[in-house]
Structures are given as structure tokens and as C-alpha cells.
C-alpha positions in Angstrom: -61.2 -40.6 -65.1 -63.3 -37.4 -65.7 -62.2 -34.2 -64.6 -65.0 -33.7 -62.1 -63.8 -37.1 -60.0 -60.0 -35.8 -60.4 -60.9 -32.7 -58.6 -62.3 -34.9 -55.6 -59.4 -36.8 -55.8 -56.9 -33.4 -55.7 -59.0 -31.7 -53.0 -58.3 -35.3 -50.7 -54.8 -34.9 -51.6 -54.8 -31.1 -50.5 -56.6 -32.1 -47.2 -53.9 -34.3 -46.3 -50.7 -32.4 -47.1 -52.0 -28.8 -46.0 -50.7 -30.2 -42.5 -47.4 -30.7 -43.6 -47.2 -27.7 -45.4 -48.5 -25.7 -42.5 -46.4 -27.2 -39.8 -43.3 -26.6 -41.8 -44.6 -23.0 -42.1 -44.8 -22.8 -38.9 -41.7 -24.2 -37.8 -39.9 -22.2 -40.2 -41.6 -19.1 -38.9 -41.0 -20.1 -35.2 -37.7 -22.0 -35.9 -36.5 -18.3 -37.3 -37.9 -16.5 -34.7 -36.0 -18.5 -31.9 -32.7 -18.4 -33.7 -33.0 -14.4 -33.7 -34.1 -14.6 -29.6 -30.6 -16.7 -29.3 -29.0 -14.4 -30.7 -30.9 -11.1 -29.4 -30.2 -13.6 -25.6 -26.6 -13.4 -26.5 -26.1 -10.0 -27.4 -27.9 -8.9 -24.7 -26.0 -11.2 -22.1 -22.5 -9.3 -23.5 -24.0 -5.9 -22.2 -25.0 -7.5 -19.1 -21.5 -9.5 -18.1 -20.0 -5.5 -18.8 -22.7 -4.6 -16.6 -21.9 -7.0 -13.6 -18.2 -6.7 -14.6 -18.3 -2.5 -13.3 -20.4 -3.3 -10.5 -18.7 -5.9 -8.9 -16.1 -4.8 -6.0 -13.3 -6.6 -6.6 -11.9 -6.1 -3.4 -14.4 -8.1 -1.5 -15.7 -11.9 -2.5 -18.2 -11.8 -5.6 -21.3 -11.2 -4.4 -23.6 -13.4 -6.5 -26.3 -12.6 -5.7 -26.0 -9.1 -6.2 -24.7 -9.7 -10.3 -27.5 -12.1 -10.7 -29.8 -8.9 -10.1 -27.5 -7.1 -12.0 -28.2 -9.5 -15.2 -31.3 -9.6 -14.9 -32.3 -6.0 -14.5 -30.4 -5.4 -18.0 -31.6 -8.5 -19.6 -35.2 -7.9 -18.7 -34.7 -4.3 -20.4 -33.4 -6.0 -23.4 -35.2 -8.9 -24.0 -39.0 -7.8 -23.1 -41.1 -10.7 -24.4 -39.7 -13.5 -22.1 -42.0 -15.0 -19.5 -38.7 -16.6 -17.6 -35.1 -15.4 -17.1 -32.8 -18.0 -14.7 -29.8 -16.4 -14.6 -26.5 -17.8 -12.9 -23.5 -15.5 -12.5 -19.6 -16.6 -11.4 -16.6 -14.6 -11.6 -13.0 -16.4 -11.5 -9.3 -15.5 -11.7 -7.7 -16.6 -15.2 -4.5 -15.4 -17.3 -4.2 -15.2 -21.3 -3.1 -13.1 -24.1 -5.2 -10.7 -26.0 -3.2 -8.2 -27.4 -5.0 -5.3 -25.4 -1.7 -4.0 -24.6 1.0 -3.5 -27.1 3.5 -3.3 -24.2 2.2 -6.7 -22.2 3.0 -9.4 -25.3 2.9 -11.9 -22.4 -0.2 -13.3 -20.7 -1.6 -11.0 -18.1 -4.3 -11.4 -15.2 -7.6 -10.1 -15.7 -11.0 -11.2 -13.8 -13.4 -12.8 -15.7 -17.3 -12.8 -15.4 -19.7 -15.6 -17.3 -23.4 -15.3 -17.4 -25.3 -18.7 -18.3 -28.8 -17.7 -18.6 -32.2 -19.8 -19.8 -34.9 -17.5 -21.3 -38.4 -19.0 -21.3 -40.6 -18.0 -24.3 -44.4 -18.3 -25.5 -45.0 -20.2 -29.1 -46.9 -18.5 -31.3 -48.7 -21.1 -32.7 -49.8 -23.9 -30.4 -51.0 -27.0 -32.6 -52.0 -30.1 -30.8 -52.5 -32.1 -34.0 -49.6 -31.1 -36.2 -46.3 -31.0 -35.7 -44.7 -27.5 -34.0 -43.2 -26.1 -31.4 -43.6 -26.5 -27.5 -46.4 -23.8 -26.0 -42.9 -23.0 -24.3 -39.8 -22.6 -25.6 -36.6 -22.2 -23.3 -33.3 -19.9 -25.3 -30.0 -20.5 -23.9 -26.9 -18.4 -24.1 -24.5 -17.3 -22.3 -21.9 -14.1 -21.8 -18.2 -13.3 -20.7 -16.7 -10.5 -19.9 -13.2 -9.4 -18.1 -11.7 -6.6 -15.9 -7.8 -6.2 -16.3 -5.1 -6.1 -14.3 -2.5 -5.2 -17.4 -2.5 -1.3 -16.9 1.2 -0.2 -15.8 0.9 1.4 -12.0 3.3 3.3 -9.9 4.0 1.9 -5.9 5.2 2.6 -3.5 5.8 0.6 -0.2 5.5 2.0 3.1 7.5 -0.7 5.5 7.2 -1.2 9.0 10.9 -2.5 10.3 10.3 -1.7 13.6 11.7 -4.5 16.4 8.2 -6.1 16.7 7.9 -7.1 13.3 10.4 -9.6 14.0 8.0 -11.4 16.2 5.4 -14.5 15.0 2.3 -13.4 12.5 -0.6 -15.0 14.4 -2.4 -17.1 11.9 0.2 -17.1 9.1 1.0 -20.8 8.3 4.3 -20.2 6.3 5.6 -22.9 3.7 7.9 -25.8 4.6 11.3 -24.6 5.8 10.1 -20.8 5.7 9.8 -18.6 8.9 6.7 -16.8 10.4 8.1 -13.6 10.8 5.9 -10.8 10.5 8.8 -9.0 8.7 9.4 -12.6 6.9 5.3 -12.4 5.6 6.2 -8.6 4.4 9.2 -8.8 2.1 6.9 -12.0 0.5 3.6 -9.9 0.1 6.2 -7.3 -1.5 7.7 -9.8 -4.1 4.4 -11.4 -4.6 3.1 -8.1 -5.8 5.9 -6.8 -7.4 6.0 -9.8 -9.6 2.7 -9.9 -10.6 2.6 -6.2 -11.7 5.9 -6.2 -13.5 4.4 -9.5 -15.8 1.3 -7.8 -16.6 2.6 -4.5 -17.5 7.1 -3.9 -17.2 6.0 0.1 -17.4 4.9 -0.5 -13.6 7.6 1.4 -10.9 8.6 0.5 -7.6 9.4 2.6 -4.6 10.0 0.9 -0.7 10.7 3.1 2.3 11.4 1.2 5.1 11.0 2.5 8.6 11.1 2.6 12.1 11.2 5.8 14.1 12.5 7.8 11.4 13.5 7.0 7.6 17.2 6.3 6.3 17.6 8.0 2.6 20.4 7.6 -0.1 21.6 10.9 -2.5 24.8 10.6 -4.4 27.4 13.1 -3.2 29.0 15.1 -5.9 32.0 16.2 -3.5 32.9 12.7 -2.3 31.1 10.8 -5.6 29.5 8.4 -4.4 26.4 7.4 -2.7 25.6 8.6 1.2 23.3 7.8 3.9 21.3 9.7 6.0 18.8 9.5 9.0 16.5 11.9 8.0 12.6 13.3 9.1 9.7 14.7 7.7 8.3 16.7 9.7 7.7 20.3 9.5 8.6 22.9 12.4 6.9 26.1 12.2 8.2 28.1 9.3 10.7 30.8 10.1 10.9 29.7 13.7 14.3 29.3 15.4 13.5 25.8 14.8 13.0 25.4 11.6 16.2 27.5 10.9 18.6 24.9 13.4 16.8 22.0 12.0 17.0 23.1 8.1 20.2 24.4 8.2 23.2 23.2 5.9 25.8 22.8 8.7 23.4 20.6 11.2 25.0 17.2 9.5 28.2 18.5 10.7 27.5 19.4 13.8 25.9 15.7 14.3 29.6 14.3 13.3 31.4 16.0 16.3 29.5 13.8 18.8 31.9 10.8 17.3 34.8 12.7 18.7 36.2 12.6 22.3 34.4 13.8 25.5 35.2 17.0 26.8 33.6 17.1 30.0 31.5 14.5 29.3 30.2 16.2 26.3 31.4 15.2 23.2 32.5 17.3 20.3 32.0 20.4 21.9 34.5 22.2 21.2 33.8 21.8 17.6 30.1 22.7 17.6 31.8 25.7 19.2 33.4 26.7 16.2 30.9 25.9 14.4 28.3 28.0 15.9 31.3 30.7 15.7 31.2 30.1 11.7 27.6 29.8 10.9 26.7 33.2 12.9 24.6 31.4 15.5 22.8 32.9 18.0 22.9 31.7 21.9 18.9 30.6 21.2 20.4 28.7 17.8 22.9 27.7 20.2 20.8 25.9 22.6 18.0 24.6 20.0 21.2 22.7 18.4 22.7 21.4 21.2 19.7 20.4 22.8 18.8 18.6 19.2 22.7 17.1 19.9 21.8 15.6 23.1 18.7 13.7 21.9 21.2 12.4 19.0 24.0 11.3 20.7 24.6 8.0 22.6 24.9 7.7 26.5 26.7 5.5 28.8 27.1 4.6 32.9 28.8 8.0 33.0 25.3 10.2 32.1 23.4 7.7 34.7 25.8 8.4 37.0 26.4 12.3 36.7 22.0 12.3 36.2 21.2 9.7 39.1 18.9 12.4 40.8 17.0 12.4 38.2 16.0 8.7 38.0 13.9 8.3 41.1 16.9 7.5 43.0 17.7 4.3 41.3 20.7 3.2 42.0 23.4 2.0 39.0 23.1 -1.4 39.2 19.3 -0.8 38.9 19.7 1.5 35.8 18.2 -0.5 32.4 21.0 0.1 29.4 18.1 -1.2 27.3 16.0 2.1 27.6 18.6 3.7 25.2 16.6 1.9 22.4 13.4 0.6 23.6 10.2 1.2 21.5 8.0 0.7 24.2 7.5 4.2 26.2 4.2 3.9 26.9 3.0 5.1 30.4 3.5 2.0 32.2 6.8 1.1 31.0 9.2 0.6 33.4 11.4 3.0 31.9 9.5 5.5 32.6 11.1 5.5 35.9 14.5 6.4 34.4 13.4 10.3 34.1 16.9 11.5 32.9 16.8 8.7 30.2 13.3 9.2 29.4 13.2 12.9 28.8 16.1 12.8 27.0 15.7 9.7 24.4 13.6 9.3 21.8 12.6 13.2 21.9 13.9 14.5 18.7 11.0 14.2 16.5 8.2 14.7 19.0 6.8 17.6 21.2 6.8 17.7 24.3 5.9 19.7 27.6 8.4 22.5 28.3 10.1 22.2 32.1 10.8 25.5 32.7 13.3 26.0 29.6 14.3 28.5 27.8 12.1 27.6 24.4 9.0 26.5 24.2 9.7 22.3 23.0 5.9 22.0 22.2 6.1 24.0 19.3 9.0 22.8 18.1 7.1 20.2 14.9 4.2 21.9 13.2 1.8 19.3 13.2 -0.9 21.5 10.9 1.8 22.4 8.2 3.4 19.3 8.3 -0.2 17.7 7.6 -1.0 20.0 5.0 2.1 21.1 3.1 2.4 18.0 1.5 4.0 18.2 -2.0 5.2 15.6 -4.8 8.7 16.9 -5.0 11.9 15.6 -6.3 14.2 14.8 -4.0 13.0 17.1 -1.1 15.4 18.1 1.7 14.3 16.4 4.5 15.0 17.9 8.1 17.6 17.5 10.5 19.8 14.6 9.2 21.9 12.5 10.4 24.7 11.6 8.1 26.0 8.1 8.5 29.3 9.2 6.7 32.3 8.5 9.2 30.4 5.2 10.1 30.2 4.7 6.3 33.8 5.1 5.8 34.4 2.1 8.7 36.3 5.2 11.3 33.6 4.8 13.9 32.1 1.5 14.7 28.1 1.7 14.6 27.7 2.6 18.4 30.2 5.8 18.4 28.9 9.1 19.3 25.3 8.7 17.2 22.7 6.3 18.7 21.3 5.2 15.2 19.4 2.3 17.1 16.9 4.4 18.8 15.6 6.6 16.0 16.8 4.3 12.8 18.7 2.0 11.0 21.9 0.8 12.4 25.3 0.5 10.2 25.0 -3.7 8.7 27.6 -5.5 10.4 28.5 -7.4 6.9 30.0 -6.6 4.1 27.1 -5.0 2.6 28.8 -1.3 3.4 24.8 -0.1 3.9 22.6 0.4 7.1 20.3 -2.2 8.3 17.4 -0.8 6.0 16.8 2.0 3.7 14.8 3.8 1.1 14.8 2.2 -2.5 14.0 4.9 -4.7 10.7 4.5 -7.8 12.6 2.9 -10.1 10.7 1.2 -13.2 12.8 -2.7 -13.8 12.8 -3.4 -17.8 13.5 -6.8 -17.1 12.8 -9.4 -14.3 16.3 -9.8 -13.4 16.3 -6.4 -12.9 14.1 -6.4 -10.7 15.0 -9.1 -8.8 19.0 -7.8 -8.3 17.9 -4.0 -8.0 14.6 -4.8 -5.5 13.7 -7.9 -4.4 17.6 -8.8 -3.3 18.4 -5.4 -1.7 14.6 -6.0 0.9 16.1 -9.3 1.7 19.2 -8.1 3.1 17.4 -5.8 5.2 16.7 -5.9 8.9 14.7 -4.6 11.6 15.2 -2.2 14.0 13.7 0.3 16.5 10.1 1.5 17.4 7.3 2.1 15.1 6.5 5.5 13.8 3.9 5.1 10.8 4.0 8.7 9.9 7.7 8.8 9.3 7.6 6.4 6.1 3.1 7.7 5.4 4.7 11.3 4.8 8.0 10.5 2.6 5.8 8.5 0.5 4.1 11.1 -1.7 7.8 12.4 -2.9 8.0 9.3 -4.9 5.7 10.1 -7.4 7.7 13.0 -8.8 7.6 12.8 -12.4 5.9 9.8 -12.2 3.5 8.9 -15.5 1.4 5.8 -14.8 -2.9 6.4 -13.9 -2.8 4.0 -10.9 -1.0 5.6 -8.1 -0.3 3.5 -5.0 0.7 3.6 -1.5 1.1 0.5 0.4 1.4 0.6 3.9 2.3 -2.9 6.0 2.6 -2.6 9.7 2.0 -4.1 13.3 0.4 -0.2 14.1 1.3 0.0 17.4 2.7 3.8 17.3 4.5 4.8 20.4 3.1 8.0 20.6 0.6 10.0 19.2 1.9 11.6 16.4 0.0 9.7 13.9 -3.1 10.6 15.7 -2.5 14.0 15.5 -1.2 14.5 12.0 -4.5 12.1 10.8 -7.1 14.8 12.4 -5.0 18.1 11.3 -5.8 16.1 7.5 -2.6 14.3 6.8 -4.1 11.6 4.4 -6.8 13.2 2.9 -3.9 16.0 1.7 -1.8 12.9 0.6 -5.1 11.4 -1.5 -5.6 14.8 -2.7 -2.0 15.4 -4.4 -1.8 12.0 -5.9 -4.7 12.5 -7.4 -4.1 16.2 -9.2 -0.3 16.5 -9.5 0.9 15.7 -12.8 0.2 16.5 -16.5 -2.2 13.9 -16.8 -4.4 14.5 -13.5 -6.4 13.2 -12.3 -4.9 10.0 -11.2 -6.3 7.1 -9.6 -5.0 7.5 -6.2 -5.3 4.7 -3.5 -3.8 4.3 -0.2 -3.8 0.8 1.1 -3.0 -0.5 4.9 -2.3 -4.3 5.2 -2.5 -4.8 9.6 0.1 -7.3 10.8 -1.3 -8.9 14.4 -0.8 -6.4 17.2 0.5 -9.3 19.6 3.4 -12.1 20.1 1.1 -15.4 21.1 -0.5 -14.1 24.6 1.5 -11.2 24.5 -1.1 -8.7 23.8 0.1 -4.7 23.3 -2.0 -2.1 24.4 -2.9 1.2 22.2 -2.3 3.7 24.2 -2.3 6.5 21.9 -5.2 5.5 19.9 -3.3 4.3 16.6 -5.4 1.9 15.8 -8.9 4.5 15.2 -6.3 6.6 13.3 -5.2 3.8 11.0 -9.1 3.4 10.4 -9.8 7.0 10.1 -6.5 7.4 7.5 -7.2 4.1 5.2 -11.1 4.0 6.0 -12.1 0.6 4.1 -9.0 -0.1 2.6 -7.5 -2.2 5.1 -6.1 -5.8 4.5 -6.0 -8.3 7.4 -2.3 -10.4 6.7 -2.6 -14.1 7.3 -1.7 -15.9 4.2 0.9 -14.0 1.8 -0.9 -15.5 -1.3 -4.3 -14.0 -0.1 -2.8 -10.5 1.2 -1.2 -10.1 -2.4 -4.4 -10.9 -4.1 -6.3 -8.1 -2.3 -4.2 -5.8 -2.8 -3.7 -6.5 -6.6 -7.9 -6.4 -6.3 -7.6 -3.0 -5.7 -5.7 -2.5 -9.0 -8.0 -3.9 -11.2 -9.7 -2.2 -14.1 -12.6 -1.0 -13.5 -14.0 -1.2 -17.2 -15.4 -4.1 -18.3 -14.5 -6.2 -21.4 -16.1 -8.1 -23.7 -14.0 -11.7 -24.4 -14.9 -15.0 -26.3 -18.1 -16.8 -25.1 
């Protein structure tokens, strides 16, 4: 064959391979380009799962519509040649370990947020013939990325142990064998919590302050050694009044122990408050302030109705209700209204009230601007006018002697537990789970409910928890019927109680600021048809106090999620696709 007719034959040859040789160009070229758009689609998609990660409101149900938008907007920033983006965003609860925390070995809860998403692209070279690429080329990827809820926090529980939380939960469908007891549903949403803090992170702390018309406290005793209770308030009266100076004064748990002793015409313990006025220098005004203080304390019986008959509408004995000693409900149209001597006289000692022609003005008698305002994270504070639980305590005086506990707190337990019916646990941080359990979760169970309903009491002893407290996430948990008797909690909420609360948990400590949040989970205002009636407007305070942070309770399980919502990080984190 001559060379001429061999380059014929080579140039046929080259006609049909250039194909081949071009269409693996190409797919090279195009097959390189997509592999760099997948991975381009996948970094992207990591920024964009942070992205919907920070904007999502844990709180509240995923909004999915609202991250899809979310993805897109970032992956349309990112990726700017595609024609198509279908993104699809979900968000679900999951538990693992990844070492974030050196002090939370142990799985720990976090939220986590995938992103599928199919980007369509343009080919760049569109043979018919030869073999290439689709005009149109769909990239998948996806994303994943996680909000904790690992980071250590300090709590404290504000408790609502009035009598009416012993009534049904409407809704709450309790487990086999369990009851449906608002205060039943509480101590659960409480463990539930507790529990899931304490495994993510054991640097978390505890605090619970039960309460009903006023709070009970512990403080260890260095004179007797041991531990003591008191009935305590903490409310303000208006500094340097007369007041303030009965109220704050180190001899007013003493003169509340006289009214165990004897009557002397039909006064008990005078004769000691005598001397004891005689000791502490007290002037007649001091005089009357205390023993006016010493008649809303003490208990009464058929005598007092008797002696006061003219002042109780002219009821007649047998007509008289011995219930309206303790009864929560002294709201306009409660029948005990009727009782005047019983009325005006119970229930008082935390509370202004019109003056009736007496000597001092009884309206001025709690600050209701200081008290809102001079809120401060002490240690320890000294609360105001206690009343010591000591001769009860050391079994000389049965729970019903001289002191009528029942209508302002706890009452002495009738076991063998040697503590009132409820009391104030103390921030503690529990190393262990046992610890926890024995020191917490065992000491709420024991505890019962008692009295009226006086949100403020347990709201305004709160912030003294976080004394030396360390942790960012600062939390007060509030779980109540809200019904308030009067309108205290009204009152202190305009003069700016919470917003002062928020405002020192935020900035006090070394580390401010904190994350501060104060949380309201609203039992059902009513038994079955029962319904209550807000007279005093609690229920626009609550709103006006918590604004959106308030948690309907139905199901325990549910309740403890949201409030654990409220606690996760909000900084998103990349995991493992």
C-alpha cells in the first residue's frame, strides 16, 4: 500500500474515533465539573443547616416552611449557576456523644436539623449524536447540623402548693395507676427536667421554693446546731418606717413564740410581749405595730367569735364558719366575707389594707415600689417578719397552738419526717444521680399542699438563689393554677417587679451578662365545672410578667420538653452528614 492510500485510510480512522475521543473529553470535563458542584452543594448546605439551625425557635413547632426559605436564600447566595434548588428541611430530637463537652462523657440531647436538597444544572456541551451529559443535570446533597442542650444551667423552681393544686389537671391523662393531681403533674414536670439537665451536663444546680401564701425557709442555727424553720416574707415596708423597724427586728420571732403560751384575758402571751417590749426599748407606736402583727399571726377560736359577734353581721355562733381561719378564697363574694371580725383580721399580715380609723396608717405598711425594685442576688437575705416554727419543731406544741401556720404557710408534717408540710430546697449542684434523687427529687415528694396562692411570695425569693451562682443559663421556673387572692401580684408587676428580676439575672456576677429566662407553666384555673373567677386580674399580670414564655400543662412529657426548648443552644453545629 502506498503512502498516499494509507493517509486515506488514517484520516477514516480519525473520522471515526474523534467521537470517542471527544465525548470522553467531554464527560471528563463535565463529569469533573459536577463532582466539584457536589461538593460546592454540600459545603454550601453545612452553612445553610447552621443557618436554619439559629433561626429556628425552638420553643415553638419547626416551622418548615420558614427553614426551607432559610436554605434557600443561603444556597442561592452560594451556589449561583443553578437553574433549580428543591430544598426539604426537618428538624428532630436525637441523643449521642461527641465529645463537645469534656464534663458530659455521656450522651446528651441536642436538636438536629437535615437539609436534602436537588440542584438542577445546565450541561455545557449538549451533543445529540455522541455520548454526554443530559442538557440538565440534577446534584444531590444533603446537610446536618445540631443545637445543644449540654451547657450546664442554674434553676430554680417557683412552686405553687396552694390547696387548689390538689384538685384534677383538666386534660392531663396521667399513666396507669398514677393520679391527676395538679400538684401530682408538678413534682413530675420537676423530675422530668431535673433529670434531663443533670444527664446532659452534672455542673447544672437546683433550687425549689415552694409556696402558698408566704414561703417556709431553712438556716442552720449556730446556738441550738442544727437546722430551723421559718415562715418568712419578702416584701419590703417602707424603709425606716415604724414598720419596717417592728417587722425587721431581731426580737419579732420571739415575740411570735409567746402566742403558744396560755391566754391572759383571751390574749395569749401577753405578758411576755410585755417584757419584751420593756427589753427591746419599744415605743407605744412599736407596741401597737407588733401586736397588731401578733393578732394576724395567732390562731382563733369560738371564744374570739363570741367576744367579736358584733362584728360579724350578727351571725349567730352556730352560723360562724371555723373554715374562714384558712380559706384561700376571699374574693368579694365569698361568704366569708360576712364574718367581718374574721375577715379583717385573717390573712392581713402581708397585704395593705384600708385604715378604719386606727392609729397608723395599714396602707403603707408594704412598699410595693421598693419591694419591686430593690431586688438583689444576695446570699442568704433576711427575710421579714418570721415566724419561727421552733417549739413546734421540738414536738412542745402540736401544729395548731398559738401560730395559725395553715393560713399563711406550711403546717408542721404529721409524720416522722420532723419538717413542715413544704419548704425551700436551697441551689444545690447533685454530682451524682443518686444525689439527686435522695437530696431533691425524694424531699418534693414528701411535700404537701397547703393554703391560698400568692405568686409573688415564691417570684421574689427566687432571685436570692443565684448568689454565687456560675453557669450562663439562668432560670426561673414558675408552675401555678394563678389564681392570686389579691392583688398584690398585680401591683408589684406594674411598679416593674419582673423586668427588675430579668434585669439582675442577667448583669450580676463576674461573668455577666447571663442568659436570663423566666418561664410560667399555667396549671387549669378550674376543678371539672368548677370555674374560678379572676377577680384581681392575675391572669393579665402573669401575661404582662412572662410575656410569651408561657407553657400550657397537659401532658408532663410535653411540658418538660418546652421548657427544656427554652434551654437549648442557640448556636448551631455542624455534625456528620
Amino acid at each position: 500500500m502506498t503512502i498516499q492510500k494509507q493517509q486515506g485510510a488514517a484520516a477514516i480512522y480519525f473520522i471515526f474515533i474523534i467521537g470517542a475521543i471527544m465525548s470522553m473529553g467531554v464527560l471528563a470535563i463535565e463529569g469533573s465539573r459536577y463532582i466539584g458542584k457536589k461538593a460546592r452543594l454540600g459545603d454550601a448546605m453545612e452553612a445553610a443547616s447552621i443557618a436554619v439551625a439559629e433561626a429556628d425557635t425552638t420553643k415553638n413547632d419547626f416551622n418548615e416552611a420558614k427553614a426551607n426559605h432559610v436554605a434557600t436564600q443561603w444556597l442561592t447566595h452560594l451556589i449561583g449557576d443553578s437553574k433549580n434548588l428543591d430544598v426539604t428541611a426537618s428538624r428532630r430530637i436525637e441523643e449521642d456523644s461527641y465529645g463537645i463537652s469534656a464534663k458530659s462523657p455521656s450522651k446528651f440531647a441536642y436538636y438536629r436539623y437535615d437539609i436534602h436538597t436537588h440542584s438542577t444544572h445546565e450541561s455545557w456541551f449538549k451533543f445529540t449524536r455522541w455520548p454526554a451529559f443530559d442538557k440538565e443535570v440534577v446534584v444531590a446533597n444533603s446537610g446536618a447540623a445540631g443545637r445543644m442542650q449540654s451547657a450546664p444551667v442554674d434553676m430554680v423552681f417557683v412552686a405553687d402548693f396552694s390547696d387548689s393544686m390538689d384538685n384534677d389537671q383538666e386534660g392531663y391523662k396521667p399513666n396507669k395507676g398514677d393520679d391527676d393531681d395538679k400538684i401530682d403533674l408538678l413534682k413530675k414536670i420537676v423530675k422530668d427536667v431535673t433529670n434531663a439537665l443533670h444527664k446532659n451536663n452534672a455542673e447544672s444546680s437546683f433550687a425549689f421554693i415552694p409556696f402558698a401564701k408566704r414561703i417556709v425557709i431553712k438556716r442552720y442555727s449556730e446556738k441550738d446546731r442544727k437546722f430551723r424553720f421559718y415562715c418568712v416574707s419578702p416584701l419590703l415596708s417602707p424603709r425606716h418606717s415604724l414598720f419596717e423597724k417592728v417587722r425587721q427586728h431581731k426580737a419579732f420571732g420571739e415575740l411570735v413564740l409567746t402566742l403558744h403560751s396560755k391566754k391572759d384575758n383571751h390574749d395569749p402571751g401577753i405578758k411576755k410581749r410585755e417584757a419584751i417590749y420593756h427589753r427591746e426599748g419599744f415605743t407605744q407606736y412599736e407596741r401597737y405595730i407588733a401586736e397588731q402583727y401578733m393578732q394576724w399571726i395567732r390562731e382563733y377560736d369560738d371564744d374570739d367569735d363570741k367576744n367579736k359577734n358584733k362584728y360579724n353581721n350578727g351571725l349567730k355562733d352556730d352560723d360562724l364558719d371555723d373554715d374562714c381561719d384558712d380559706d384561700d378564697e376571699y374574693h368579694p363574694l365569698h361568704e366569708c366575707r360576712l364574718q367581718i371580725y374574721r375577715y379583717e383580721n385573717n390573712l392581713r399580715l402581708d397585704y395593705n389594707h384600708p385604715t378604719q380609723h386606727q392609729a397608723v396608717n395599714w396602707e403603707r405598711h408594704i412598699d410595693i415600689k421598693r419591694t419591686a425594685r430593690e431586688i438583689n442576688i444576695t446570699h442568704l437575705p433576711n427575710f421579714y417578719s418570721p415566724m419561727p416554727y421552733d417549739l413546734v419543731q421540738e414536738g412542745k406544741f402540736g401544729d395548731e397552738d398559738g401560730i395559725a401556720f395553715e393560713r399563711h404557710c406550711a403546717e408542721w408534717d404529721d409524720d416522722d419526717d420532723n419538717v413542715p408540710d413544704f419548704y425551700t430546697i436551697d441551689r444545690t449542684t447533685f454530682k451524682t444521680q443518686d444525689q439527686l434523687d435522695k437530696g431533691f427529687h425524694n424531699l418534693i415528694d414528701e411535700m404537701e399542699e397547703d393554703s391560698g396562692t400568692d405568686v409573688y411570695q415564691g417570684l421574689l425569693a427566687a432571685p436570692h438563689q443565684f448568689a454565687k451562682a456560675t453557669n450562663k443559663e439562668r432560670v426561673i421556673v414558675v408552675l401555678s393554677d394563678g389564681i392570686e387572692n389579691n392583688d398584690m401580684f398585680k401591683q408589684l408587676v406594674d411598679a416593674g417587679m419582673c423586668d427588675t428580676i430579668r434585669h439582675q439575672l442577667k448583669h450580676h456576677g463576674k461573668s455577666a451578662p447571663y442568659n436570663a429566662h423566666l418561664l410560667f407553666v399555667e396549671f387549669s384555673q378550674k376543678e371539672k365545672d368548677d370555674e374560678e373567677t379572676d377577680f384581681y386580674g392575675s391572669l393579665p399580670a402573669y401575661k404582662k410578667c412572662f410575656k410569651d414564655n408561657i407553657i400550657k400543662a397537659n401532658d408532663h412529657a410535653d411540658i418538660s420538653d418546652a421548657i427544656l426548648n427554652y434551654l437549648t443552644d442557640d448556636k448551631g453545629h455542624n455534625f456528620y452528614r
